[in-house]
Every structure is written in structure tokens, then in C-alpha cells.
C-alpha positions as CSV (number, residue, x, y, z in Angstrom):
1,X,-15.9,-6.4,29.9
2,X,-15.9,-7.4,26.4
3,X,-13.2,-5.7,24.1
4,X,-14.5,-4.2,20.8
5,X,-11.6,-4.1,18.0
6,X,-13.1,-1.6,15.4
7,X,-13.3,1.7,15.6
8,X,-17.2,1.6,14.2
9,X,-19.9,-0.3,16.2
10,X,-23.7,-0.5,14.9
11,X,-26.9,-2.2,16.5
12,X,-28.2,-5.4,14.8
13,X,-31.2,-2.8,14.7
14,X,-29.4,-0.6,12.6
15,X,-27.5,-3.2,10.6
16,X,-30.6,-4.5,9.7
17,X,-32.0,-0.8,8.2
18,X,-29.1,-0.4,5.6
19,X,-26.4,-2.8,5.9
20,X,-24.9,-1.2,2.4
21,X,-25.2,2.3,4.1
22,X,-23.4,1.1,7.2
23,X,-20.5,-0.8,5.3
24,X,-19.9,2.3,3.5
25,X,-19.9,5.0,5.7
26,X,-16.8,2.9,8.3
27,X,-14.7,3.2,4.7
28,X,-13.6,-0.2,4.8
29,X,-13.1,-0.6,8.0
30,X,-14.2,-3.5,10.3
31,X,-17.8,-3.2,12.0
32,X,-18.6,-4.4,15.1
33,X,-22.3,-5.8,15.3
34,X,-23.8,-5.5,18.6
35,X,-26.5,-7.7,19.7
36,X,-27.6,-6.0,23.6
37,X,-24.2,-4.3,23.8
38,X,-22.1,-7.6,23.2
39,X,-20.3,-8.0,19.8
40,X,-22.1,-10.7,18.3
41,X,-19.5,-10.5,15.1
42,X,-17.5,-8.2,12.6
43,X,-18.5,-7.3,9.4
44,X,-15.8,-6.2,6.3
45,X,-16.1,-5.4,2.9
46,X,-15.4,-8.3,0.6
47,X,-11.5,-7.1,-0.4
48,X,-10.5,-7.1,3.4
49,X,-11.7,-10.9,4.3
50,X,-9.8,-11.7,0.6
51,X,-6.9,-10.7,2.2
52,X,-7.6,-11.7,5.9
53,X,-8.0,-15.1,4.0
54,X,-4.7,-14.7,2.2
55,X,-2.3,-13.7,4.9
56,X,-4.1,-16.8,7.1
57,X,-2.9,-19.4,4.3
58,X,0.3,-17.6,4.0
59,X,0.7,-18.1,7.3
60,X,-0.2,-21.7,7.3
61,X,2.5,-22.6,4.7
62,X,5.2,-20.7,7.0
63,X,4.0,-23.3,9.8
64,X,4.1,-26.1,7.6
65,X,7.5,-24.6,5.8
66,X,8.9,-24.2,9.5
67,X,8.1,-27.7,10.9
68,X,9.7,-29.3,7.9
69,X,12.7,-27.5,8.1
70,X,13.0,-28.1,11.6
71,X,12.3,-32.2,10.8
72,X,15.2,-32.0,8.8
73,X,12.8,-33.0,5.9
74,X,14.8,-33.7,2.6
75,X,14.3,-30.9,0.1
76,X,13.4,-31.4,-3.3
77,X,14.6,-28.8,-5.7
78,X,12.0,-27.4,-8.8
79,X,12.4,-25.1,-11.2
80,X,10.3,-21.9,-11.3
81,X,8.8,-22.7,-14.9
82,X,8.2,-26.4,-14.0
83,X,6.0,-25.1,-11.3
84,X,4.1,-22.4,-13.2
85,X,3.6,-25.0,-16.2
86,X,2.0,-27.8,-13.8
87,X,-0.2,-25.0,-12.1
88,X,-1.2,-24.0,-16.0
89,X,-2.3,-27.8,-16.8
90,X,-4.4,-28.1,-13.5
91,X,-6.3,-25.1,-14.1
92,X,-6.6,-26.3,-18.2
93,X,-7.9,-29.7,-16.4
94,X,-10.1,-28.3,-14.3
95,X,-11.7,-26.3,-16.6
């Protein structure tokens, strides 16, 4: 049996009606989408896949940050401002 993590389930039938109306009424939380009783996929307001997406690259830079410590990697030491200041040309560059 397939597990269903969210609280609010819908139809693809339904979705399809008033997927606004159906987003709004599980108050930000995650939908599960069912195509003939199977989830088929989750649905979330914009704000709560920002931060899915967030926490996922935080995580990735703990791995990273992790597997160089472990390596015994040399460290490099930087200063705060340097960092901000070379962040505030590449976004002046890019522009």
C-alpha cells in the first residue's frame, strides 16, 4: 500500500477544476495528487518549495563541508567582508 504524506489529498479530476481553490483551502500545506488512488505527485505553494530548495542546498554544502574536513583538506581562512565584497562584484557583473 502506498503511503500518502500530506494531510490533504485531491483527484487529478478535481485539481484540474480549481487548482488555485485547492492550493488554498490545505493553507499551505502539501497536496497529494491522486491519479486512480495512487499519488501521482505533491503540490505546494511557491514559498514552501523555496525553502524545500534551500534547506536541500544547505544540506549539500554540510556534505561537502563534512567530506573535506574529514579529508583533512587544508583550510583557507577569508574574511567576512572580503566575501560579501566579491559576492557584490559578481552580482554588479552579471548584471
Amino acid at each position: 500500500m502506498q503511503s500518502i504524506l500530506a494531510d490533504v489529498a485531491v483527484s487529478v479530476s478535481e485539481l484540474k477544476k480549481n487548482p488555485s481553490a485547492v492550493l488554498s483551502s490545505a493553507g499551505g500545506a502539501p497536496v497529494a495528487v491522486l491519479n486512480h488512488n495512487r499519488v501521482m505527485g505533491y503540490m505546494v505553494p511557491a514559498d514552501v518549495f523555496e525553502a524545500m530548495m534551500e534547506r536541500l542546498d544547505d544540506l549539500e554544502l554540510i556534505r561537502v563541508a563534512r567530506e573535506r574536513i574529514e579529508a583533512n583538506e587544508p583550510t583557507v581562512r577569508v574574511a567576512l567582508e572580503d566575501l560579501i565584497a566579491e559576492a557584490e562584484r559578481d552580482t554588479e557583473h552579471d548584471r
